[in-house]
VOGUVEX-253851 format. One record per residue: residue in one letter; x, y, z of N, C-alpha, C in turn. Coordinates in pm, whole numbers, plus 50000, padded with zeros to 5 digits. Each point is the difference from the previous one (the first is absolute). Layout:
N
AXYZXYZXYZ
...
***
This chain:
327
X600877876841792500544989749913499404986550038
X499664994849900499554983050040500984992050058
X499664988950045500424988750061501034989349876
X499715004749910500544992549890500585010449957
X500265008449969501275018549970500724994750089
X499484997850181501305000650072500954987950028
X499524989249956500254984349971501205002549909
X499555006149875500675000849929501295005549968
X500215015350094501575009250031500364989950112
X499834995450099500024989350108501124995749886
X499374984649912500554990549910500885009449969
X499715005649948502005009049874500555007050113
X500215003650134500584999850052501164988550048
X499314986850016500714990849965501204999149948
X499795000349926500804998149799501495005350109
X500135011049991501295004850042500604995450126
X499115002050072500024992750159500874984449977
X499414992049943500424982450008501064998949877
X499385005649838500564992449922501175010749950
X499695013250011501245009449999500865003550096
X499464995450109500824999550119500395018750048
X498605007349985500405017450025498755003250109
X500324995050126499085005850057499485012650072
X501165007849935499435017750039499175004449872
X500014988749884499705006549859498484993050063
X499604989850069498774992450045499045010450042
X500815004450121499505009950141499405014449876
X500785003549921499385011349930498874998149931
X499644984849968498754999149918498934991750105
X500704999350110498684995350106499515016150061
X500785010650007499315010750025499515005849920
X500024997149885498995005949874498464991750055
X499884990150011499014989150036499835006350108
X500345002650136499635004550122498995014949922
X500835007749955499395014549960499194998249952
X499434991649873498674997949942498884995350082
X500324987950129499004994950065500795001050115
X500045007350121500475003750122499734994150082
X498214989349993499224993750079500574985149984
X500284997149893500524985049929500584994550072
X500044988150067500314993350068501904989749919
X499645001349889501274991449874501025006650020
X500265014949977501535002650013500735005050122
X498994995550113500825000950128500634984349987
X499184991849985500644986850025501094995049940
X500105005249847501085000049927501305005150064
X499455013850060501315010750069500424990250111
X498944995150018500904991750166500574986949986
X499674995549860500954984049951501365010649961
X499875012049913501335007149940500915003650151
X499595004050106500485002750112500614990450066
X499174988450064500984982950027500794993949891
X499995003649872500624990649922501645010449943
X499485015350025501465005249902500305015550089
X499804994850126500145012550093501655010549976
X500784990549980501225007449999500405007649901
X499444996849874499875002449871499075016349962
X498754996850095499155007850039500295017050064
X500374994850100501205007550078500745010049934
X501254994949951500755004649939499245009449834
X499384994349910499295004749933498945010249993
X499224998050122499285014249998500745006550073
X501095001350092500475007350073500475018249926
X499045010950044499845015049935499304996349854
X499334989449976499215004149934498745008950043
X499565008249918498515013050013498754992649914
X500384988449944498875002849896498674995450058
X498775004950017498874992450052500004986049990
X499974995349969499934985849993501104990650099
X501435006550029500974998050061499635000950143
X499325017850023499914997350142498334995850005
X499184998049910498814992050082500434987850005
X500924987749919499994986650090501135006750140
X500785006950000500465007450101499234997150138
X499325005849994498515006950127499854981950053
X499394998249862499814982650021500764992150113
X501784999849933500424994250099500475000050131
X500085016449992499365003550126499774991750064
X498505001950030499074994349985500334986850051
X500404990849902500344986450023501124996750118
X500915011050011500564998950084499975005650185
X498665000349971499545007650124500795012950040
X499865009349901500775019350028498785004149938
X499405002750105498365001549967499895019249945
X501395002050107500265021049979500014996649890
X501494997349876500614999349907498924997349891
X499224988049989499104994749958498835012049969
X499555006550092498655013450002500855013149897
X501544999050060500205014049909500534998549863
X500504988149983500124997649844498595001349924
X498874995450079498825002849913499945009650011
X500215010250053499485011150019500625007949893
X501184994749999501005011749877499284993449866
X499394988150026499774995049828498645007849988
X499565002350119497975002949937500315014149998
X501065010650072500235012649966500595003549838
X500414987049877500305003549898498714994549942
X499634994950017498634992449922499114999750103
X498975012650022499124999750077498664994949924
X500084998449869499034992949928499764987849995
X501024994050072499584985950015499854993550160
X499154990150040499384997150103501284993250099
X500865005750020500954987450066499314996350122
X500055009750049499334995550189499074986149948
X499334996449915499174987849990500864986350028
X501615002049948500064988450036500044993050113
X499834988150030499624988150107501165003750065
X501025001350016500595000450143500005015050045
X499435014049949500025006950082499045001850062
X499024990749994499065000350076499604986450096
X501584993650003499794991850107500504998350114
X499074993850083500235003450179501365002550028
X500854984149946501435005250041500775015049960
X499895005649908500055013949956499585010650068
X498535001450026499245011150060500834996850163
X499774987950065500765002450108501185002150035
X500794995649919501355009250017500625006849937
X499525007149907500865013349978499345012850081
X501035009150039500485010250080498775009949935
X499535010950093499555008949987500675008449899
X501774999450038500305011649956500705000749822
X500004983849984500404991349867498825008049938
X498284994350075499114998349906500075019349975
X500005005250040500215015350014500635005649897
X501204991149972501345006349906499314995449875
X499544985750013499474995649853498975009549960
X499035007650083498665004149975500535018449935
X501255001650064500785016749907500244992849862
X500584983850007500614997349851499155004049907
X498644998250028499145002149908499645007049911
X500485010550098499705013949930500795011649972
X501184988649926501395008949993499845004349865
X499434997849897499755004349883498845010249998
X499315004050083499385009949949498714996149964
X499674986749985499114997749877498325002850128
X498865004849895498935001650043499144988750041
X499714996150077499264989550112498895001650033
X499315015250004498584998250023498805000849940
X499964980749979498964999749881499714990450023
X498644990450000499344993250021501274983049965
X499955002849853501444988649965500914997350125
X500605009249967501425000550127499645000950166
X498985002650086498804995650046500344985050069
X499374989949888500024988849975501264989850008
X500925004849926501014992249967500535002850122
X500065009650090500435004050142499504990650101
X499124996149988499284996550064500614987250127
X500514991649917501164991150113500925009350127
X500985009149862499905005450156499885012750094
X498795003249932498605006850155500294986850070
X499544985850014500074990150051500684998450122
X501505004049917501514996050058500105009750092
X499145016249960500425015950123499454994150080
X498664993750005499064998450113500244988450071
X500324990049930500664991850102501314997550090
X501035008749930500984999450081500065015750092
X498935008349941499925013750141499194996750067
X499254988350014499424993550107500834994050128
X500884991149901500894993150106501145005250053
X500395008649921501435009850041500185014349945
X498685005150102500555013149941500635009650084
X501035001549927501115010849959499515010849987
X499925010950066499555012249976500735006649811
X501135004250039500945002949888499694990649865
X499954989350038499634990049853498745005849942
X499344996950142498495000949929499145016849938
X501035008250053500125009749936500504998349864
X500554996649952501034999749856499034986749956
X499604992550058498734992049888499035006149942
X499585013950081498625003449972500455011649858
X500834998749969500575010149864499194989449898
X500154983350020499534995549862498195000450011
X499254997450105498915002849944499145012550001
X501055010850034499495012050010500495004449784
X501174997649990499634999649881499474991949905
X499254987850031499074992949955498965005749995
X499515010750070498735008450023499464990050125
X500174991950057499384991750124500615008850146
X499335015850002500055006450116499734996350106
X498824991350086499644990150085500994993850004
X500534990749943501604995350086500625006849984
X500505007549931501185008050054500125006850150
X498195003850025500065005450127500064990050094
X499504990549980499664985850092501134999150067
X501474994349890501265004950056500455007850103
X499675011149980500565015050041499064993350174
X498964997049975499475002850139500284983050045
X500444997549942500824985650115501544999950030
X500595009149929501405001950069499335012050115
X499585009749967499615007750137499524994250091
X499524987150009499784993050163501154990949996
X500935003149923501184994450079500565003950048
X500685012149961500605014149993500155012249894
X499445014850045499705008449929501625000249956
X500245006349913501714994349914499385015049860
X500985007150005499925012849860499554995249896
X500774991750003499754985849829498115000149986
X499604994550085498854998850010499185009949925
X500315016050069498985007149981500785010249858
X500834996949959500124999149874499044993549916
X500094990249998499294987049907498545010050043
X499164998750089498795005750002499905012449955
X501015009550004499985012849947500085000349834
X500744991749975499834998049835499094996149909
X499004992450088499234990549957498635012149998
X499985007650073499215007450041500055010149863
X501445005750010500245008849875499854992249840
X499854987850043500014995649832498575000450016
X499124998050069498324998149959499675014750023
X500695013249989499955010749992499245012350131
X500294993350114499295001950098501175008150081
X500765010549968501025003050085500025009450128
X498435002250013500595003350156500034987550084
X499424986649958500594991250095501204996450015
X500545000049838501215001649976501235006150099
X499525013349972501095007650098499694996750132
X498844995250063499724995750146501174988050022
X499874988049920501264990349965501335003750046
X500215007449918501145008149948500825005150163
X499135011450013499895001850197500474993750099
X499484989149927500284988550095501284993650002
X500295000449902501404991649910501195011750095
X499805009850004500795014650026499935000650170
X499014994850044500295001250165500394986050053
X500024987749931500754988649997501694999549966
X500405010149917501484997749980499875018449941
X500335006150064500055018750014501365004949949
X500714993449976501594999949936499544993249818
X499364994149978500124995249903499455013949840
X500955002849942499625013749908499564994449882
X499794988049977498854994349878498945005050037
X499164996650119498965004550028499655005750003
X501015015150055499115013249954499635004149840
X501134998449919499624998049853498814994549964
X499594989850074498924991149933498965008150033
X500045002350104498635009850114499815014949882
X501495005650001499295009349895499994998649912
X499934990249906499474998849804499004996550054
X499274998450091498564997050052499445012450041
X500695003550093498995019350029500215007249827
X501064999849934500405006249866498664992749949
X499384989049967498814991749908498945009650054
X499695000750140499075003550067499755017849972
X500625007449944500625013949983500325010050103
X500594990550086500655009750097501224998550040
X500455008849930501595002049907501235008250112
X499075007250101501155006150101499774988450094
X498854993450002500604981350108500854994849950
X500075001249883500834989349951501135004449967
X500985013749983500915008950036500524998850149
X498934997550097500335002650126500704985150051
X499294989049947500664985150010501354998449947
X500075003349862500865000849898501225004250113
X500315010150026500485006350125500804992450107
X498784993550075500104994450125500864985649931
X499634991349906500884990149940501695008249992
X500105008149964501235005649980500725003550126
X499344998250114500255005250134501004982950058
X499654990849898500614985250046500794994449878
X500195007449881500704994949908500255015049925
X500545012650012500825010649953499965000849846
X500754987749967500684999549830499004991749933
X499214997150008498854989649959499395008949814
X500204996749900499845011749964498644997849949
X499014990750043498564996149943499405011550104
X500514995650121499185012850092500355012849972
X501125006049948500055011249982499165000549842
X500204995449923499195004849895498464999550024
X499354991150062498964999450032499505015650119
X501125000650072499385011650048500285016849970
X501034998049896499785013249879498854997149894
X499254986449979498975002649915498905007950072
X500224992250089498295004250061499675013450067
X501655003250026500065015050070499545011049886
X500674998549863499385005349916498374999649939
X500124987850023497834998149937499455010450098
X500064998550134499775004750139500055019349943
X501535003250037499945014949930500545006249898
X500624989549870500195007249897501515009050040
X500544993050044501625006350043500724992449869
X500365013449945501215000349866500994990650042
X500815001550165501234993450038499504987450037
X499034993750020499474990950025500364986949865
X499245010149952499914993549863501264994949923
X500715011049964501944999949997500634987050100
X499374997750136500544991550049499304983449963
X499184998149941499424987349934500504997249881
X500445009149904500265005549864501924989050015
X500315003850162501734995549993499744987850087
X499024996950066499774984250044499894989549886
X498945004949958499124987349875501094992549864
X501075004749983500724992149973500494987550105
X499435002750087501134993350115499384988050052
X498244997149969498824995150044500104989949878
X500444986050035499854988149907498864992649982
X498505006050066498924996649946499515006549911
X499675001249869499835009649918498275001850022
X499574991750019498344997550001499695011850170
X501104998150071499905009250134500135014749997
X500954998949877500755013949976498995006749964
X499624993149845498795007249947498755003350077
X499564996750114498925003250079500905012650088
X500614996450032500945015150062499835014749923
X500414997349878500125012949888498495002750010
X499164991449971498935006149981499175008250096
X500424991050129499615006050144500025015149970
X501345003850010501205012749980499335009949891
X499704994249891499545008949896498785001349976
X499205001550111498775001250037499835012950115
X500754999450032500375011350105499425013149959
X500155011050070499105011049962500855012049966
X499685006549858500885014049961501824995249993
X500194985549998501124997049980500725010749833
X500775001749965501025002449885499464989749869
X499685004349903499644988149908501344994349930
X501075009049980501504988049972500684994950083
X499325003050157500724989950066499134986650025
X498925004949953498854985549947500634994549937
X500175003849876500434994549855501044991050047
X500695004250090500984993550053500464994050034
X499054998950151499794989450045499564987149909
X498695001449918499064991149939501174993849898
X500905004849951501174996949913500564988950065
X499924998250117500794986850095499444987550049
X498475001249933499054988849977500404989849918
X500024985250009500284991449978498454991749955
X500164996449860499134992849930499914987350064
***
């Protein structure tokens, strides 16, 4: 947006602000102006005359408002008020609904007072906000508009890194497609301290660029760091299960159940694979009375199929199964 576009929502922000006297109705059309030009220097300054001049008003008015615009001057005053955490994760929840637009550009999250004091583990929480919608990130665009804060990972896992944080940062540019930091991360909390978290993040990162025996090497790792923890074996075997070795991944399936009994992802997971493995009728019957029970449907359905791949299985207890697939 030009310099004269953003002059201009700036001015009619006004209007309500001074002569209507509504300055939460202001704040909603200075974050329309922030969203169009993120870099713009005009509707921070506005936000920070609306902030000294009608704080209480302010306050009270956006208080549980959701709407973007609410919590980006939000983040802002933050911001202004030196809550540098508060400040990182309000952006973070705003650029996780609108990842199409550049927020990280604006001028105070990329200034000194900012980068130096917010928390590893703030900038961490903001960097999951991101990617609470789901939305696809690795693309040259989104890339870019990221780009502030790659900035913000690298400068504050420079100065304070947090093993655990900096694990849970490396989720945003690993799904940015920027694998090099994600690992960069991973191998600077390990000279702080090796931590499970860690070799998670590297094990994933590994499995998303499709490389999974490093993957499961990760993975290994994650499992002789915290040996009680029964996510991990799950994870370890939908990785030997990718890899097609379906009684490893039966045999994990297993050993997870050896630390959590009633878990019923591990038990269905290890009646799928027991069946791919040998085509056991009761096997199968026992996935057939899990998979209702499995609230990932996208998980489930890789389960059934596992299962109904199996060898000399029953074809209506196929039918059957495949009947419990979720579109």
């Amino acid at each position: 947006m030009s310099n004269q576009s953003v002059a201009a929502e700036v001015g009619l922000a006004g209007v309500p602000a001074h002569c209507g006297g509504d300055p939460v109705a202001a704040v909603e059309l200075l974050g329309r102006a922030v969203a169009s030009a993120p870099a713009a220097p005009e509707p921070y300054a506005a936000l920070a005359g609306l902030w000294r001049e009608h704080r209480p008003e302010l306050e009270k008015g956006l208080a549980g408002s959701g709407s973007v615009s609410a919590v980006t001057a939000q983040a802002y005053f933050f911001f202004l008020d030196g809550d540098m955490d508060d400040a990182a994760m309000a952006l973070g929840s705003v650029t996780g609904a609108r990842p199409d637009v550049g927020w990280g550009a604006a001028p105070w999250f990329g200034d000194d007072r900012f980068l130096g004091a917010v928390s590893a583990e703030a900038l961490a929480e903001a960097c999951l906000r991101t990617l609470d919608y789901g939305h696809d990130l690795d693309t040259e665009e989104a890339r870019e508009r990221f780009a502030p804060w790659f900035h913000a990972i690298e400068t504050v896992s420079g100065s304070r890194p947090v093993p655990e944080s900096l694990a849970s940062m490396a989720r945003l540019p690993r799904a940015c497609g920027r694998y090099e930091l994600a690992f960069a991360l991973c191998d600077r909390a390990d000279a702080v301290e090796p931590v499970m978290w860690t070799a998670v993040s590297r094990g994933a990162t590994w499995r998303v660029m499709g490389d999974l025996d490093r993957a499961a090497a990760a993975f290994e790792s994650a499992v002789a760091l915290d040996p009680a923890n029964w996510s991990l074996f799950l994870d370890l075997a939908d990785i030997r299960a990718e890899q097609g070795d379906f009684a490893a991944a039966a045999d994990l399936a297993g050993r997870g159940l050896e630390h959590e009994p009633g878990e019923v992802s591990l038990r269905a997971a290890r009646a799928a694979y027991r069946t791919r493995h040998s085509g056991s009728p009761e096997e199968l019957k026992a996935l057939i009375a899990l998979a209702p029970h499995l609230t990932n449907p996208t998980y489930r359905n890789q389960l059934i199929d596992h299962a109904c791949a199996g060898p000399k299985l029953p074809r209506l207890l196929v039918a059957k199964a495949r009947r419990l697939r979720k579109n």
